[in-house]
Every structure is written in C-alpha cells, then in structure tokens.
C-alpha positions as CSV (number, residue, x, y, z in Angstrom):
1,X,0.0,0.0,0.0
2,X,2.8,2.6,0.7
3,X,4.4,1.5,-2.5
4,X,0.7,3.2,-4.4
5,X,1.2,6.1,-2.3
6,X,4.9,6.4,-3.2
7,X,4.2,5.8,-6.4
8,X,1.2,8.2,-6.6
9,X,3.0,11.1,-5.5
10,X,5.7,10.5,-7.5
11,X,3.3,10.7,-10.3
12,X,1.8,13.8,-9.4
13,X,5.5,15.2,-9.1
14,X,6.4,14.1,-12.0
15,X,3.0,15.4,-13.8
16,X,3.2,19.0,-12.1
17,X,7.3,19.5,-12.8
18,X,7.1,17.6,-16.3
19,X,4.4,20.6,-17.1
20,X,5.8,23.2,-15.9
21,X,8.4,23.8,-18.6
22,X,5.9,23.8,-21.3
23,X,3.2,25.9,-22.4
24,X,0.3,26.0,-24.8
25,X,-0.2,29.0,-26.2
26,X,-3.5,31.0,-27.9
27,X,-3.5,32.8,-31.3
28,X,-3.6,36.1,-29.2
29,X,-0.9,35.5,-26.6
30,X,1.6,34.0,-29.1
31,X,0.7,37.2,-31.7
32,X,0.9,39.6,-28.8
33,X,4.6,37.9,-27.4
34,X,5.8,37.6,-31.1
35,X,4.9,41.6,-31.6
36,X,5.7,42.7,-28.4
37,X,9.1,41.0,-27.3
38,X,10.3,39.7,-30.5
39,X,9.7,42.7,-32.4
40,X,7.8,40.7,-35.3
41,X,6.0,43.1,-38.3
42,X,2.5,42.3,-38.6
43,X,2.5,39.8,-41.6
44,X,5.5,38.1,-40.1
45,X,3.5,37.6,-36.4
46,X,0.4,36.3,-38.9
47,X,2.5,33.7,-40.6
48,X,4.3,32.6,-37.4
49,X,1.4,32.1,-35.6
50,X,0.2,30.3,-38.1
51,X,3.0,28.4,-38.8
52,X,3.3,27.2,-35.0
53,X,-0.7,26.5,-35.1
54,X,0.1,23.9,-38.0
55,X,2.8,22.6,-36.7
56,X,2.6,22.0,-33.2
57,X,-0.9,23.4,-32.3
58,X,0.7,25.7,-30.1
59,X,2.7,23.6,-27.6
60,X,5.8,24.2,-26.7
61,X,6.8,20.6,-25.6
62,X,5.6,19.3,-28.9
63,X,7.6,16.6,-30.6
64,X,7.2,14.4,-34.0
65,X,9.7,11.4,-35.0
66,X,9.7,11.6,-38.7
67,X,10.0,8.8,-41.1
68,X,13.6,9.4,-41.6
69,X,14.6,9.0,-37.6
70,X,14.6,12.4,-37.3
71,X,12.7,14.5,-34.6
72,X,11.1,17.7,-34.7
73,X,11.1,20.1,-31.7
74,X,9.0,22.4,-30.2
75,X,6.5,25.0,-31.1
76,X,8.2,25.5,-34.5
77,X,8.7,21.7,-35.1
78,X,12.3,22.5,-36.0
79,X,14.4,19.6,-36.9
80,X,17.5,17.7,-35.2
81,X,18.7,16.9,-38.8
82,X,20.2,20.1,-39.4
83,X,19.0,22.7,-36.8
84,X,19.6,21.5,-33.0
85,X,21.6,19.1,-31.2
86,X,19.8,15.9,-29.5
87,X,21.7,13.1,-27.9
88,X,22.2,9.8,-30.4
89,X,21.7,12.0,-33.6
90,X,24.1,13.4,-36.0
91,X,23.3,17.3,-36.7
92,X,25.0,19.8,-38.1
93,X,23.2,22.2,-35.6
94,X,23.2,25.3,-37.5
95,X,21.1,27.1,-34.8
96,X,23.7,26.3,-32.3
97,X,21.0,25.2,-29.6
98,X,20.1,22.0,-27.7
99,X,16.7,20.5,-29.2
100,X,15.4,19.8,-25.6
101,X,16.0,24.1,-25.6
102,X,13.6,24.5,-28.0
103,X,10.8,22.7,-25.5
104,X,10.8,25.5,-23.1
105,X,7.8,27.8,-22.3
106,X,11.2,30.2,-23.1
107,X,10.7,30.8,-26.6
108,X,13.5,32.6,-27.2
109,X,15.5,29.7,-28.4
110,X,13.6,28.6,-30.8
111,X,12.2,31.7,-31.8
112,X,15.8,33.0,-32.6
113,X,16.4,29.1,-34.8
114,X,13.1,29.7,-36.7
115,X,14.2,33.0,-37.7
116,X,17.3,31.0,-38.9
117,X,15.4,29.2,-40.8
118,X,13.2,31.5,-42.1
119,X,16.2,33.9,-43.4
120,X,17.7,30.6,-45.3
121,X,14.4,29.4,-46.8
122,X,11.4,31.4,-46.0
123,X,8.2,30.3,-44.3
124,X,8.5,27.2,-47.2
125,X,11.3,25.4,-45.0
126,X,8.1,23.9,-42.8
127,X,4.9,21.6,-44.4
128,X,2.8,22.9,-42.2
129,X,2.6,26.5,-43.2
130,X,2.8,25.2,-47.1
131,X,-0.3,23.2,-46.2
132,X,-2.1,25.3,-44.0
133,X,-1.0,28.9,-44.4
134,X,0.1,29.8,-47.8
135,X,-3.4,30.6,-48.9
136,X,-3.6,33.0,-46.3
137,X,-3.5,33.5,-42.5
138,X,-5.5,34.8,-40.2
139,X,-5.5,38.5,-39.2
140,X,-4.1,38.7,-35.9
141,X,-3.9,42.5,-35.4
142,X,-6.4,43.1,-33.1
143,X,-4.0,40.7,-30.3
144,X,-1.2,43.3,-31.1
C-alpha cells in the first residue's frame, strides 16, 4: 500500500514539474509575445502564428519522429537533422542550440532558430505552413 502512495506522488510530481516547462499557447498571446518582445512586423506575427498552429498546435513541448529518424522540436517543429543538437543524432546544428531548448515555455530559443530558418528558406522550409497557411492566414492584429 505505501508503495501506491509512493508511487502516486511520484506521479503527481512528475505530472506537475514535467508541465511546468511547457506551455500552450492561444493565437492572441503567441501574436501579442511575437509583436511585443520579439519585435515581429504584422505579416510576419500572422504567418508565425500560423505556422506554429500547423505545426505544433501551439505547444511548446511538442515533438514528432519523422520517417527518416529524425525529430522535430518544439512550437516550430524545428528539426535535429540540421537545426539543434539531440543526444544519439548526427546534426550539423546550425542554430547552435540544444533541441530539448527549443521545449521550453522560453521561446527565445527557438524563436531565434526559426528566424534561422526563415532567413535561409522562407516560411516554405516547414509543411505545415505550405499546407495550411500559404493561402492565407488569419489577421491577428487586433492581439497586437
């Protein structure tokens, strides 16, 4: 019986700490943080938020294993192939970050790496917002 409670608390522990590090965001609070701290232009916060929506729905502890044996990280569902650094993978880390960095409630990580991206290969680099946004994105301006 003290082995269930043991165990039961560890649980809870585990649930509460394991949490605490990520974050779902809305649209609106994403749109305003992207504006506001990250200095993002209007069309830019639009196809970010987007972007993250298709990708990730908004999580920040989002992860996918791809067919390849690759992983994608994070609210931007950036990849271990060539972006960040995760233990048993080869990478050639061009954003110079951690992968399990880029599962923070901290964005700044992998806000900084999808700007990376974006500079290299435009908001085409991610499926997601090919399949989802191109055709247009939602006008967040009214959460700026």
């Amino acid at each position: 019986m003290k082995f269930l409670a043991v165990l039961a608390v560890g649980a809870l522990i585990c649930a509460t700490f394991g949490t605490a590090e990520s974050k779902t965001f809305s649209e609106c609070e994403l749109a305003k943080l992207l504006y506001r701290t990250y200095k993002y232009d209007k069309t830019k916060v639009n196809n970010f938020v987007c972007l993250a929506r298709a990708e990730s729905s908004l999580d920040t502890s989002k992860t996918n294993k791809n067919s390849n044996g690759s992983t994608d990280y994070g609210l931007f569902q950036i990849n271990n192939k060539y972006w960040c650094s995760a233990s048993g993978y080869s990478s050639s880390n061009d954003c110079k970050v951690s992968c399990s960095d880029l599962l923070s409630n901290d964005i700044t990580k992998a806000v900084n790496c999808a700007n990376t991206i974006y500079a290299r290969h435009g908001y085409s680099a991610w499926y997601g917002w090919k399949s989802k946004c191109s055709s247009g994105v939602k006008d967040l301006s009214s959460c700026m």
